[in-house]
N, C-alpha and C positions, 0 to 999 in steps of 0.2 A: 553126617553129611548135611541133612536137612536144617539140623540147628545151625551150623556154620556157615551155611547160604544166607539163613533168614537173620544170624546178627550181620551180616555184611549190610542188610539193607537199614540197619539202625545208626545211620549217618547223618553228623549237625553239616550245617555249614562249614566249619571250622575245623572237623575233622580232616586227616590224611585219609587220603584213600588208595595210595599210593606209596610203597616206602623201599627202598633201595640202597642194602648199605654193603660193602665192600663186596663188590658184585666182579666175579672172575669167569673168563670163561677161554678155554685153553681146546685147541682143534689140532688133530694132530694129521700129516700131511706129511707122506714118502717115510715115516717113521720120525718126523721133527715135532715136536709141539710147536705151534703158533699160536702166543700171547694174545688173543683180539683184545679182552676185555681185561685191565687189570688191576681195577680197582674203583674205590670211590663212591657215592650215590647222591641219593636226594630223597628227596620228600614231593608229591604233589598233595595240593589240594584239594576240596572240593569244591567244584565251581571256577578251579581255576586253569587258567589257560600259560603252560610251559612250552617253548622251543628249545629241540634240541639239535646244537649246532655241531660240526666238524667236519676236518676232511675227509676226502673219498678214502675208506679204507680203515677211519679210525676205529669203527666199531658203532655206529647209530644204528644202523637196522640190525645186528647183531642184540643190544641193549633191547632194542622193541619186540623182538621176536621172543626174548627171559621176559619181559615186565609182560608180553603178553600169553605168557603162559604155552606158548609154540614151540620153544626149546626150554633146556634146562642150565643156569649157569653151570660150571666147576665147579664152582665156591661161593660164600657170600646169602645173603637173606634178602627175599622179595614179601613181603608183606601187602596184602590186597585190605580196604580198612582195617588194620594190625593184626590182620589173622597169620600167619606164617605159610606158604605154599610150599615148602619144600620138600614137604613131607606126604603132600594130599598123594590119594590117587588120584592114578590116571583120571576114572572118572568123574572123582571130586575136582581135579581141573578141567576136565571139558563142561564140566557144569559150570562151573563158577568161571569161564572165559563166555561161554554161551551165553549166559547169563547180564554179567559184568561189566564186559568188554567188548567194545565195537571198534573194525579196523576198518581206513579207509589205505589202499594202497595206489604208489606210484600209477602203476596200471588200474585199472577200475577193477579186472576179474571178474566181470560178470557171466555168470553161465549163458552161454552164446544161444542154447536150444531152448532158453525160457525168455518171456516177454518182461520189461521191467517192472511190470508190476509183481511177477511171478519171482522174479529174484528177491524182493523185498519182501514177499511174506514168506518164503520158503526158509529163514531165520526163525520165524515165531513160531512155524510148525515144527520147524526140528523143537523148539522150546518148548513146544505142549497147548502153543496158541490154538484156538479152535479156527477153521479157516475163515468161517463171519467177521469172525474178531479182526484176525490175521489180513483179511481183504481191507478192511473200513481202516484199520492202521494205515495199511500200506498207502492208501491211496489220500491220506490226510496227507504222511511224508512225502510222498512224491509230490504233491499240491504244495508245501512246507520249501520244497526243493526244485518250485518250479518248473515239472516238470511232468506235468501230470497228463498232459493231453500226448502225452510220449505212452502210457500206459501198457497199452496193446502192443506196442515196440518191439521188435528183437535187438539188441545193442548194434549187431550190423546194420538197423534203419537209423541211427541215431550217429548225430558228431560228437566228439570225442568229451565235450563240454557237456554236452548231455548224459554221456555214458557214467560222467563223471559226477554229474547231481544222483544220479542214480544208484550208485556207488555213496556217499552220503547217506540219501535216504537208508540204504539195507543196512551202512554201519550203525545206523539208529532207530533199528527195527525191533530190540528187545529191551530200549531204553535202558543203553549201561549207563554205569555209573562211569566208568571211563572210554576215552574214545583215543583212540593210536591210532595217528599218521604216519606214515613213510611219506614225503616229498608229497602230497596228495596234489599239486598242482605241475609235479617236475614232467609230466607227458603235453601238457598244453602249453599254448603259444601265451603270451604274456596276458593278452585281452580277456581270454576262457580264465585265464589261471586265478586273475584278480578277481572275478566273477564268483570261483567255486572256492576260492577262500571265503572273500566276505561272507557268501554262504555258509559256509563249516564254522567261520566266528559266530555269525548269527543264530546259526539251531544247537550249538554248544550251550550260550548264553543264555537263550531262552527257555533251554532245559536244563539248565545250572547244570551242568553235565561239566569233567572235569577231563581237558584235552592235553594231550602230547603229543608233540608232530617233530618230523626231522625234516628239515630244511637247509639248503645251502646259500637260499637265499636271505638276505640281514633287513632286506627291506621287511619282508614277512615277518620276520623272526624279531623283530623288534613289535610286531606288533601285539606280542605275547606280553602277559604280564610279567613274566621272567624270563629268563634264556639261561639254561645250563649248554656247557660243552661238553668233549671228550677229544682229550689229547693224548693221543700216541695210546689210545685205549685205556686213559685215566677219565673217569666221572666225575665232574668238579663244576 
C-alpha cells in the first residue's frame, strides 16, 4: 500500500494522472437497471485544467463520485497516475482519495460546528498532519483564498462567497494532485460565482495541480483547456 502511494507521487508534468476508460455504471431501482454511465472516458493531465459538460441527468456527478474514488463503477478501469483502483482496498482508497484528491462541491459542506480555519486543517490531521503544521497551512490557504480574516468564523457568520473560498482552501489542504468540482459556483449569484472560480483557476495553476469540474455553464467551461461531455451517459 505504502509503495503504491509513494510511486503515485513520482509524476512529470506530462504525465496522466487521471485515466478513464469504458467506465459503466448501472443502479438498479423498483427491480429495473438504470444505465447512468455507459461508456467511454478520457485522460487528464498534470497541470491541466478539464470541464466536464452535460445535461441534468446525463451522468457528471455520477462520473466524479467513480474518478473520485466515492463510488464504484459496474464496469470499465479508473486509473489514478496509471495505477489501477479497482482492485485496492477500501483502505488503500481512502488513502489514496485523502491523499490525492480534493473536492470542491456545489454546496460548500462545511462542518457547521467548526471555525473555518478548523475545517481546513481537520483534512491534514485526519492525514497524519501534526496540528503546528496543519494550523500554519491552513491559514496560508485561507490567506491564498482570501479569506483569512474570516478565520475564527463559523460558516453561519460567513456569506455564501465566503463559505465558498473556504471550501477551496480545505479541498487544497493535503495538496492533491487532483481536485474535483461539482458545479463549485452553481449555489452563488453570478458576481460570487466568477470571483470563486477565478480563484479555483488561480490556486490550481499556481500549484500545477490537475482540475476537473462539471459545469453547465459554457462560459466557464470554455475556460478550461479542454471540455469533455457526456451524452445520454456516453463519455466522449
Amino acid at each position: 500500500m505504502v509503495s503504491i502511494l509513494n510511486s503515485l507521487s513520482k509524476i512529470s508534468k506530462k504525465d496522466v494522472v487521471l485515466s478513464v476508460r469504458d467506465i459503466k455504471k448501472v443502479f438498479v431501482q423498483g427491480g429495473q437497471p438504470i444505465n447512468v454511465l455507459r461508456g467511454g472516458g478520457f485522460d487528464l493531465y498534470k497541470g491541466e485544467i478539464v470541464a466536464l459538460v452535460g445535461q441534468s441527468g446525463s451522468g457528471k456527478s455520477t462520473l466524479l463520485q467513480c474518478v473520485g474514488l466515492l463510488d464504484k463503477p459496474t464496469s470499465g478501469t479508473i486509473c489514478i497516475c496509471g495505477v489501477p483502483v479497482q482492485k485496492m482496498s477500501e483502505e488503500t482508497r481512502t488513502l489514496l482519495r485523502r491523499q490525492k484528491i480534493g473536492f470542491v462541491y456545489q454546496r460548500n459542506n462545511l462542518l457547521s460546528d467548526f471555525t473555518a480555519l478548523e475545517n481546513v486543517v481537520l483534512p491534514m490531521l485526519t492525514n497524519g498532519t501534526t496540528e503546528t503544521v496543519a494550523n500554519s497551512r491552513a491559514m496560508k490557504l485561507l490567506k491564498a483564498a482570501n479569506v483569512a480574516h474570516r478565520y475564527s468564523h463559523m460558516p453561519n457568520e460567513m456569506s455564501g462567497g465566503e463559505q465558498q473560498r473556504v471550501a477551496l482552501a480545505r479541498a487544497l489542504a493535503n495538496n492533491p494532485e487532483i481536485v474535483l468540482a461539482d458545479e463549485p459556483t452553481g449555489s452563488l449569484d453570478p458576481d460570487h460565482a466568477n470571483v470563486v472560480f477565478d480563484l479555483l483557476l488561480s490556486l490550481v495553476k499556481k500549484n500545477n495541480m490537475s482540475l476537473l469540474f462539471v459545469t453547465h455553464d459554457m462560459v466557464l467551461a470554455k475556460r478550461a483547456d479542454r471540455i469533455i461531455s457526456i451524452k445520454n451517459g456516453f463519455v466522449e
